[in-house]
Backbone as JSON Lines, residues from 0, in Angstrom:
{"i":0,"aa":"X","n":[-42.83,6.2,-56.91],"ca":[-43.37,5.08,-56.15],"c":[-43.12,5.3,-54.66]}
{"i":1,"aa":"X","n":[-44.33,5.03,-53.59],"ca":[-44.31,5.53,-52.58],"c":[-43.53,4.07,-51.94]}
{"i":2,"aa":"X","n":[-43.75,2.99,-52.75],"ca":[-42.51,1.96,-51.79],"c":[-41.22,1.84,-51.53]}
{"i":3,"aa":"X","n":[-40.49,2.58,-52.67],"ca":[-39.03,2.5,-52.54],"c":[-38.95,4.01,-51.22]}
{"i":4,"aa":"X","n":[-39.87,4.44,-51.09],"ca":[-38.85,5.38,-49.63],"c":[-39.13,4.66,-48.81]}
{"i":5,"aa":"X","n":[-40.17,3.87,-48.63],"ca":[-40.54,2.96,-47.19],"c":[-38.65,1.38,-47.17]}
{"i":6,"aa":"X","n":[-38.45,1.37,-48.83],"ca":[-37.49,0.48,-49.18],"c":[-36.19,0.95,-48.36]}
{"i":7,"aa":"X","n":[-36.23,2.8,-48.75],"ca":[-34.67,3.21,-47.81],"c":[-34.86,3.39,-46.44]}
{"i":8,"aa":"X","n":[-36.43,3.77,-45.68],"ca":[-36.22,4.08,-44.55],"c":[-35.86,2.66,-43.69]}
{"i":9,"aa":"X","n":[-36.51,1.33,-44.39],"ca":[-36.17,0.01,-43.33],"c":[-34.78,-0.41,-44.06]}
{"i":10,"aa":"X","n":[-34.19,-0.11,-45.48],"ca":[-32.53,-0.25,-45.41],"c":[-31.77,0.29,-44.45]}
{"i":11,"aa":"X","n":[-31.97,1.84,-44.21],"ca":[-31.04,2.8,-43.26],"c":[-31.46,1.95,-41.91]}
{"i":12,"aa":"X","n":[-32.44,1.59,-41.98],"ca":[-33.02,1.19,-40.19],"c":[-31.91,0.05,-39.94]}
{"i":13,"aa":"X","n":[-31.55,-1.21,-40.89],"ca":[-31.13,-2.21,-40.92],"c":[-29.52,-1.59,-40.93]}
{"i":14,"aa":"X","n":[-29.44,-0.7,-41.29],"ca":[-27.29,-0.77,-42.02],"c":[-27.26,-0.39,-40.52]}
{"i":15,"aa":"X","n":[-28.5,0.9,-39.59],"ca":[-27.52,1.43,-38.61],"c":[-27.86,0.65,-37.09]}
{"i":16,"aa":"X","n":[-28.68,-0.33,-37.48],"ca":[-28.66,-1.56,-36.46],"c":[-27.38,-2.05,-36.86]}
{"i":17,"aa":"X","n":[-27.24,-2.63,-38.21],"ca":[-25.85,-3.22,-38.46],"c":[-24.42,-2.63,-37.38]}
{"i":18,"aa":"X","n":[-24.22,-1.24,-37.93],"ca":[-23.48,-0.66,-37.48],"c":[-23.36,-0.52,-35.77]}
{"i":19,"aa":"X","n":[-24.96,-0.19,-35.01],"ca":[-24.58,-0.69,-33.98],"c":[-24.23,-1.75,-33.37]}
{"i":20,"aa":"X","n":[-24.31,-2.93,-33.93],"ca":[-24.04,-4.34,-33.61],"c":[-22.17,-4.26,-33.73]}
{"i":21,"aa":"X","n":[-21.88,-3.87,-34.37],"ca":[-20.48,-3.84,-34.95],"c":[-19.35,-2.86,-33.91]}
{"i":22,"aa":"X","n":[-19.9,-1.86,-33.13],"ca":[-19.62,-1.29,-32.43],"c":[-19.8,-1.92,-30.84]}
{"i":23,"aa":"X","n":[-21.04,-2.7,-30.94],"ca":[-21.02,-3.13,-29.18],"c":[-19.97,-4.36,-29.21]}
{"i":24,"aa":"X","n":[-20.04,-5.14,-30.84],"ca":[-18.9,-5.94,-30.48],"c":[-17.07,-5.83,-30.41]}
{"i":25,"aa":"X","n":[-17.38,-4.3,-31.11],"ca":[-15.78,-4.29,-30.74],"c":[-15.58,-3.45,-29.62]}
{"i":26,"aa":"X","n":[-16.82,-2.97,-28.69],"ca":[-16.31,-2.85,-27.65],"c":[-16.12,-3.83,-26.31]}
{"i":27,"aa":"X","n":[-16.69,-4.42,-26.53],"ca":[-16.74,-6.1,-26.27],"c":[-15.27,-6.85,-26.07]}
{"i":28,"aa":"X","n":[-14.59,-6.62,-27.45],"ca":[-13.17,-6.87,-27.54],"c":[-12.33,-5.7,-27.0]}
{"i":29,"aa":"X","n":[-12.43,-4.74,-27.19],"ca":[-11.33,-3.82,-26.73],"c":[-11.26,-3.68,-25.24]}
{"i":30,"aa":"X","n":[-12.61,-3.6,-24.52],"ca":[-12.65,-4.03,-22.89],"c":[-12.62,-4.93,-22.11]}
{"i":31,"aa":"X","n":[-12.47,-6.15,-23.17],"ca":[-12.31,-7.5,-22.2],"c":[-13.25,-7.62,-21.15]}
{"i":32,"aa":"X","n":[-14.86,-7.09,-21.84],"ca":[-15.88,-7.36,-20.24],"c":[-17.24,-8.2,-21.28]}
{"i":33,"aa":"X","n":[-17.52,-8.67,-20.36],"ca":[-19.06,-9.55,-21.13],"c":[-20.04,-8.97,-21.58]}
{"i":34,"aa":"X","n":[-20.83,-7.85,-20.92],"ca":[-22.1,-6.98,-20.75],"c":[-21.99,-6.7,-22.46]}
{"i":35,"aa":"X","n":[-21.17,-5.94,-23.29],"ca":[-21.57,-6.05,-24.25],"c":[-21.9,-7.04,-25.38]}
{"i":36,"aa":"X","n":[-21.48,-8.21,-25.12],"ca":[-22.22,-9.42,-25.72],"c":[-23.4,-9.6,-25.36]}
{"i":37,"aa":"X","n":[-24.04,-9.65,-24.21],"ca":[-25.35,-10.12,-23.98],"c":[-25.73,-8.9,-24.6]}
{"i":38,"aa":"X","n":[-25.51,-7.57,-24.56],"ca":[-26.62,-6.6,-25.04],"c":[-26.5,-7.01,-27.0]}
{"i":39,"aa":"X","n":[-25.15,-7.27,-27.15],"ca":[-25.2,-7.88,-28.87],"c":[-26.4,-8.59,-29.21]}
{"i":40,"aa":"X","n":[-26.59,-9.65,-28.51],"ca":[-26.78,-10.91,-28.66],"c":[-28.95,-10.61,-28.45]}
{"i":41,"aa":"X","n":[-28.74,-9.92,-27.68],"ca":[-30.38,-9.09,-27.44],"c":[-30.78,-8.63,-28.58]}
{"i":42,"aa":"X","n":[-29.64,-7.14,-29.1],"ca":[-29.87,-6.55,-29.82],"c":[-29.92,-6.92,-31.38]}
{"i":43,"aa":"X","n":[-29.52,-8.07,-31.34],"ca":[-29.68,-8.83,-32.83],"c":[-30.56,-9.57,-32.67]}
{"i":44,"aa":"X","n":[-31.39,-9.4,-32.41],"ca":[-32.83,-9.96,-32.53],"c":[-33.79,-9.11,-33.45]}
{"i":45,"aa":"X","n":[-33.52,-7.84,-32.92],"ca":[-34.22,-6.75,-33.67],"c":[-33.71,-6.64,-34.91]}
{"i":46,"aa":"X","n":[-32.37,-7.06,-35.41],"ca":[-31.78,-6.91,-36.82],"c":[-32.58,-8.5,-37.14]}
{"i":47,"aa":"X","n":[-32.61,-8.92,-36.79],"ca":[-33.43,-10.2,-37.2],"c":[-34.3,-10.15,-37.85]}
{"i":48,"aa":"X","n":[-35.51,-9.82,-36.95],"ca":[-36.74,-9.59,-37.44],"c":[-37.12,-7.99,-38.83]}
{"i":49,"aa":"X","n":[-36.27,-7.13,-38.61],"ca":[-36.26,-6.56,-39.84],"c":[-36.03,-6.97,-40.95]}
{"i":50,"aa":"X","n":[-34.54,-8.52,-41.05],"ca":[-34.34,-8.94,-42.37],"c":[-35.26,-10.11,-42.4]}
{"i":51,"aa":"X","n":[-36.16,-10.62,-41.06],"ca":[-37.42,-11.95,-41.74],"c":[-38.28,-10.85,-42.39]}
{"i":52,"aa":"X","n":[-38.82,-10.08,-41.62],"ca":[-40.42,-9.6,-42.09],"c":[-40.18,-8.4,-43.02]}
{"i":53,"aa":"X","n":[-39.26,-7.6,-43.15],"ca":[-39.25,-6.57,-44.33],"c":[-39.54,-7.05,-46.11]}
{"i":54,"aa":"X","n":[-38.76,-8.17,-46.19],"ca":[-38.75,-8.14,-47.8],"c":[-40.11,-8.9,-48.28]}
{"i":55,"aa":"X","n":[-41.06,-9.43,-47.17],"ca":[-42.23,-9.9,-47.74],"c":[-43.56,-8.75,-47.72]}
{"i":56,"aa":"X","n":[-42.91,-7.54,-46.61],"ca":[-43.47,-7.05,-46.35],"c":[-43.96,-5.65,-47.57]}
{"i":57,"aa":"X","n":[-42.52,-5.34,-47.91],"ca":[-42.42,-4.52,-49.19],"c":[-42.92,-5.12,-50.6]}
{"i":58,"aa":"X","n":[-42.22,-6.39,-50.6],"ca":[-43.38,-6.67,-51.94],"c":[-44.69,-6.83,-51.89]}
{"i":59,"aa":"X","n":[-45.41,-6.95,-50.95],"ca":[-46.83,-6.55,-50.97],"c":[-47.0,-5.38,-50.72]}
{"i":60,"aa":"X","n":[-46.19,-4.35,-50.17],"ca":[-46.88,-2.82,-50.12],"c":[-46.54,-2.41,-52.32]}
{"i":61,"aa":"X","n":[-45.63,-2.97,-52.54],"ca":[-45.22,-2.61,-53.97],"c":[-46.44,-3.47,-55.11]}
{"i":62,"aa":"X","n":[-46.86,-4.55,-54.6],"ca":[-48.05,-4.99,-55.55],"c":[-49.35,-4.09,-54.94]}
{"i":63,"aa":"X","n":[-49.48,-3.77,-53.64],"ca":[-50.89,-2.78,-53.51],"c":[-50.88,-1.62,-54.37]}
{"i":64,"aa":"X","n":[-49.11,-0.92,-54.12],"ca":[-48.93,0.09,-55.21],"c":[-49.3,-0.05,-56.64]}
{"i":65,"aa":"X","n":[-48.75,-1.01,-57.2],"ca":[-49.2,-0.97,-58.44],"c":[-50.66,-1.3,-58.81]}
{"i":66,"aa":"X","n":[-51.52,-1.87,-57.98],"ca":[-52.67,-2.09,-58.04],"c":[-53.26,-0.81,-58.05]}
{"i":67,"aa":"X","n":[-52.56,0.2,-57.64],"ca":[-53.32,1.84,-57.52],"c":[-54.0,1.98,-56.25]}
{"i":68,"aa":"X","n":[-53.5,1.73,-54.84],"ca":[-53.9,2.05,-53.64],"c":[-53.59,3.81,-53.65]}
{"i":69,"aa":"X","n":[-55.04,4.52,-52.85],"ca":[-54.45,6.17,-52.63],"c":[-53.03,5.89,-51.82]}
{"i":70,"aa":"X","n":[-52.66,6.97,-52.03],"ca":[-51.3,7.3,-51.35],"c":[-51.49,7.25,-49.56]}
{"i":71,"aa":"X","n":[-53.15,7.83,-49.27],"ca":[-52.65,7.65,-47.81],"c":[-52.84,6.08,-47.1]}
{"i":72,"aa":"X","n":[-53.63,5.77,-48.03],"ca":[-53.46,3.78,-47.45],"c":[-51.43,3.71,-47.48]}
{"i":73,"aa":"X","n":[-51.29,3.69,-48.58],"ca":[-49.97,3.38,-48.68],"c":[-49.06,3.91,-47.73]}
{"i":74,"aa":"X","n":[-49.13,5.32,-46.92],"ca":[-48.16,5.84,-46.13],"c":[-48.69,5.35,-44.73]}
{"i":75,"aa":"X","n":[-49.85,4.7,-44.73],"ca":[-50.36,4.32,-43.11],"c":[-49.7,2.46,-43.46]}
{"i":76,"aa":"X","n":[-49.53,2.18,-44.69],"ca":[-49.12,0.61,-44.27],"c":[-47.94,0.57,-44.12]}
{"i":77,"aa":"X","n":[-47.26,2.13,-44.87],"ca":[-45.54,2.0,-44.33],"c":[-45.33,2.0,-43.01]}
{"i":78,"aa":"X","n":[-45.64,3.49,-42.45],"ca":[-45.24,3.61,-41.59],"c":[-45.87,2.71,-40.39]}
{"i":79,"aa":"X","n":[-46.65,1.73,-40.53],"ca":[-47.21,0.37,-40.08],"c":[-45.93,-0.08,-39.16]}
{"i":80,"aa":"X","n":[-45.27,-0.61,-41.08],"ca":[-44.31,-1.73,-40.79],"c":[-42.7,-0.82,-40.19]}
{"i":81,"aa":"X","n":[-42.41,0.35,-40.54],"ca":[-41.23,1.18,-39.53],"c":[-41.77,1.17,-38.37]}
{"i":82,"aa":"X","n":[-42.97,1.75,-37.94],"ca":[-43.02,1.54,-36.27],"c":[-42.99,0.45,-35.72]}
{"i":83,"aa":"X","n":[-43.52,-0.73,-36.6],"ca":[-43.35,-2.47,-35.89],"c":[-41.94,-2.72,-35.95]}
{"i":84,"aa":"X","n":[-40.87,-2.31,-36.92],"ca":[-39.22,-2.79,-36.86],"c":[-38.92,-1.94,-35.41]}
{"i":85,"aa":"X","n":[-38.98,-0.38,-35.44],"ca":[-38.75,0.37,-34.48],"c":[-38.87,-0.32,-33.39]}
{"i":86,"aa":"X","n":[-40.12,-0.71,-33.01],"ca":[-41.36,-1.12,-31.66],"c":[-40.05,-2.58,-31.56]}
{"i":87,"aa":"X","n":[-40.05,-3.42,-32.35],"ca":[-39.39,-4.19,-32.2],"c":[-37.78,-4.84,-31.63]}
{"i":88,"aa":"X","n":[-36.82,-3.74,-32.53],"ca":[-35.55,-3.2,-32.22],"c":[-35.72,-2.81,-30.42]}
{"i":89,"aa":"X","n":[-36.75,-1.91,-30.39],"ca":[-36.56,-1.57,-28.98],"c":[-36.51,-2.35,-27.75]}
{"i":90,"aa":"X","n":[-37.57,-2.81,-28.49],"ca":[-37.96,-4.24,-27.15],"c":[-36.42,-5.13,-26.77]}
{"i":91,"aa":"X","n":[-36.08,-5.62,-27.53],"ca":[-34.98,-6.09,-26.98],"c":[-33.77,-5.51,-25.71]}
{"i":92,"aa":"X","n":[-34.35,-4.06,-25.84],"ca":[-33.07,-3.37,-24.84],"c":[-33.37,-3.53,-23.76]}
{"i":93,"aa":"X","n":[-34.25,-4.03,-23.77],"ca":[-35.26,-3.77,-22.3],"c":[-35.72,-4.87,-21.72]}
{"i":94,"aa":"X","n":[-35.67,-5.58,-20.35],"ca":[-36.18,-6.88,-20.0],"c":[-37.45,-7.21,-20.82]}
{"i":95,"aa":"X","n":[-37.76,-8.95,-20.43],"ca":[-38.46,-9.39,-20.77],"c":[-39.95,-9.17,-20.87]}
{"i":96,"aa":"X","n":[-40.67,-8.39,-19.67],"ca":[-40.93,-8.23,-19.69],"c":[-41.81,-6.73,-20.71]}
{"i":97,"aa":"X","n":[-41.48,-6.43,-20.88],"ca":[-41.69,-5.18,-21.97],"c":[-42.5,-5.95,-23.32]}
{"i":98,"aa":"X","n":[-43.55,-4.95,-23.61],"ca":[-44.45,-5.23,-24.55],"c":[-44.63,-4.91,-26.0]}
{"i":99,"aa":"X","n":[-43.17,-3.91,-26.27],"ca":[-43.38,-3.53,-27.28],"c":[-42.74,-4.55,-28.25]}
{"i":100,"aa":"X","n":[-42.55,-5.57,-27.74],"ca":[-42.11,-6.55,-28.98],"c":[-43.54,-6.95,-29.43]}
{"i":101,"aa":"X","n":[-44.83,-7.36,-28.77],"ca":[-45.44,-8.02,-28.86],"c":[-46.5,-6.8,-29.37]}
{"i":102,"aa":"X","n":[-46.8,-5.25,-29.45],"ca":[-47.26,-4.51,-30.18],"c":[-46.74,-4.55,-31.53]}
{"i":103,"aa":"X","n":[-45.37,-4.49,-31.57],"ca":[-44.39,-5.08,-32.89],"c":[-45.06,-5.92,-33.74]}
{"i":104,"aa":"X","n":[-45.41,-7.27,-33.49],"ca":[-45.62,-8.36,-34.55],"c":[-47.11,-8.09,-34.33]}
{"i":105,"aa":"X","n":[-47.93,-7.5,-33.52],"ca":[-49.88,-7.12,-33.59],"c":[-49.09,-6.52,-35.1]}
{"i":106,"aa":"X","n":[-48.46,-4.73,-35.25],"ca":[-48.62,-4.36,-35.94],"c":[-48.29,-4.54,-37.66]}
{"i":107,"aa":"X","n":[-46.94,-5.48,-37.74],"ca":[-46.86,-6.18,-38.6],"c":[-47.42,-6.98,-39.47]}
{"i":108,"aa":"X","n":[-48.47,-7.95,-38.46],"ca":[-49.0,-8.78,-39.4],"c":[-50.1,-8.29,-39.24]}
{"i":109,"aa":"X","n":[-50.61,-7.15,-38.45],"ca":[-51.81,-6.43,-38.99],"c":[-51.66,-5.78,-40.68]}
{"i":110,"aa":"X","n":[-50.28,-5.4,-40.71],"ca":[-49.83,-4.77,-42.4],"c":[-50.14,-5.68,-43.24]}
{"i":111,"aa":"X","n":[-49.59,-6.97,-43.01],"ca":[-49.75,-8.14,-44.12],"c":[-51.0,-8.6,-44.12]}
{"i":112,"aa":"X","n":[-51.79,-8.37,-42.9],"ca":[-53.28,-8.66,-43.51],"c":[-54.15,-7.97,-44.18]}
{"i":113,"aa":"X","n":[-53.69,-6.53,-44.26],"ca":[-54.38,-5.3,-44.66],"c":[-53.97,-5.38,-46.24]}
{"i":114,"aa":"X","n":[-52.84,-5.96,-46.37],"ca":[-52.15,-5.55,-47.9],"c":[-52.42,-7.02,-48.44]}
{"i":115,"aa":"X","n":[-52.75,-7.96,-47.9],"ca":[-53.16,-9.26,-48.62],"c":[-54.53,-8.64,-49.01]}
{"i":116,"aa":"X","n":[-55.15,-8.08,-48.03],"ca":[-56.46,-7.87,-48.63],"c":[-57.14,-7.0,-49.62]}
{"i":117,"aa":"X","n":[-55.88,-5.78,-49.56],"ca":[-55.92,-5.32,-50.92],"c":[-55.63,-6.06,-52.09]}
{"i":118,"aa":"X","n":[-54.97,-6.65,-51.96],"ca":[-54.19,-7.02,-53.36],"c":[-54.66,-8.17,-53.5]}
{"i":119,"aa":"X","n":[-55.53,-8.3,-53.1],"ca":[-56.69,-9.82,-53.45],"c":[-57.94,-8.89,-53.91]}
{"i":120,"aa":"X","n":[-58.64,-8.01,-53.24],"ca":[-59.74,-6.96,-53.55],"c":[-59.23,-6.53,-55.14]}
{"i":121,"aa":"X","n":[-58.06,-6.38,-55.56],"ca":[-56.99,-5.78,-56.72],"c":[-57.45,-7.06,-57.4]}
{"i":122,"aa":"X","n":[-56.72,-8.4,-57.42],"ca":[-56.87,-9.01,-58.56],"c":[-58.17,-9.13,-58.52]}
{"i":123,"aa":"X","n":[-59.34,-9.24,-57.75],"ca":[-60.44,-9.91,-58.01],"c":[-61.23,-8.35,-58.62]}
{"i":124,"aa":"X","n":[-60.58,-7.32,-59.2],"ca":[-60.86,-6.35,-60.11],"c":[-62.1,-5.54,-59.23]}
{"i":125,"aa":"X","n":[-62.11,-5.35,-57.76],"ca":[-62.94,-4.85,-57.35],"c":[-62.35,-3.22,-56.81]}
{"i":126,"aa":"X","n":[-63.03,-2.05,-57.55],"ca":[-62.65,-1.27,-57.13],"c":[-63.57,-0.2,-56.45]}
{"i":127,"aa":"X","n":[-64.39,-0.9,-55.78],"ca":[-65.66,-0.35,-54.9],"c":[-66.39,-1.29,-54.24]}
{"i":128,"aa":"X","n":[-66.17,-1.44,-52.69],"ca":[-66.94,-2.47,-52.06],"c":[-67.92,-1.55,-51.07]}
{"i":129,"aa":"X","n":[-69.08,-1.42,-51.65],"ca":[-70.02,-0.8,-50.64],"c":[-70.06,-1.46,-48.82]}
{"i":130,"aa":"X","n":[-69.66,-2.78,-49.52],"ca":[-70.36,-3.54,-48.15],"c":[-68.86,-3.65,-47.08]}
{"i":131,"aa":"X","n":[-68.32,-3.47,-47.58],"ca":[-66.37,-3.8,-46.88],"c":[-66.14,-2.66,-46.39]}
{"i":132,"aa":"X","n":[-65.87,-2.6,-45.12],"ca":[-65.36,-1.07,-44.61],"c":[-64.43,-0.29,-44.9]}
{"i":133,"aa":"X","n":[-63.44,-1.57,-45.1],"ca":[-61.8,-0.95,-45.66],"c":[-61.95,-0.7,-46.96]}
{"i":134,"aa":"X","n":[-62.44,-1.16,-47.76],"ca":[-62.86,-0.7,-49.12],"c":[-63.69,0.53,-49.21]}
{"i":135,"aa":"X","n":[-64.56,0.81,-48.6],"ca":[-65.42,1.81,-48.52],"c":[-64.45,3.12,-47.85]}
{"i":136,"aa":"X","n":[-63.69,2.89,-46.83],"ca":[-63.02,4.07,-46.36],"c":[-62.26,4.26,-47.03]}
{"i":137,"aa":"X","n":[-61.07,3.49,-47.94],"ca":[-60.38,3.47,-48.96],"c":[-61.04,4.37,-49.87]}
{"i":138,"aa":"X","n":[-62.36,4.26,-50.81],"ca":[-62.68,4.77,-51.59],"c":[-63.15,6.14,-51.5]}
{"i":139,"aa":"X","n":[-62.95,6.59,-49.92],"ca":[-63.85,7.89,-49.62],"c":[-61.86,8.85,-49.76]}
{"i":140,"aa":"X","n":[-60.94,8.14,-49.84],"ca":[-59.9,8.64,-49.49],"c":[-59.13,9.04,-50.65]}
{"i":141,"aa":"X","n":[-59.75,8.39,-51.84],"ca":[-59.15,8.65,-52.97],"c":[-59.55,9.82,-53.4]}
């Protein structure tokens, strides 16, 4: 199943955000200076949004799977949702200004609209839409 590696690459993404969070705060304590709290406090935003939007995100790449999506739909909706956590995580390091938070959630809920629409095309037992583009490019890919 092509979802459980997309499952370890946004676990590892999440433990070693974890881990950096855990490190800016004990340097935080061991230097007695502020700067690493505010960058904590930034940087857990991005651990945030990996644990809102990942687990709704995987069970719909895992029902497209089982519906029988080709493999390369499936590796373009993963790596979708890793470059939107990535895109996301980053944004925070960086003033307000910076856009890649806001490419982040385009590309995210571009995933969840792409994989609702499979897996609605799936139950409604359609496995050839001449007239649907994504269906039609889908079917040229299988």
């Amino acid at each position: 199943m092509l979802t459980s590696l997309y499952v370890v690459i946004m676990a590892t993404l999440y433990i070693g955000h974890t881990w950096y969070l855990i490190l800016l705060k004990r340097h935080a304590r061991i230097r007695q200076v502020d700067w690493p709290m505010r960058c904590y406090d930034r940087a857990s935003h991005g651990r945030n949004f990996v644990a809102q939007y990942t687990p709704l995100a995987l069970i719909l790449l895992a029902m497209v799977e089982i519906g029988g999506a080709p493999a390369l739909a499936m590796h373009g909706l993963g790596i979708m949702l890793v470059a939107a956590a990535l895109l996301h995580c980053h944004s925070f390091g960086f003033p307000a200004r910076n856009s890649s938070g806001v490419a982040a959630m385009l590309l995210v809920t571009s995933m969840y609209a792409i994989t609702m629409t499979l897996a609605l095309a799936q139950y409604a037992g359609v496995d050839d839409l001449p007239n649907a583009p994504l269906m039609a490019l889908l079917a040229h890919v299988r």
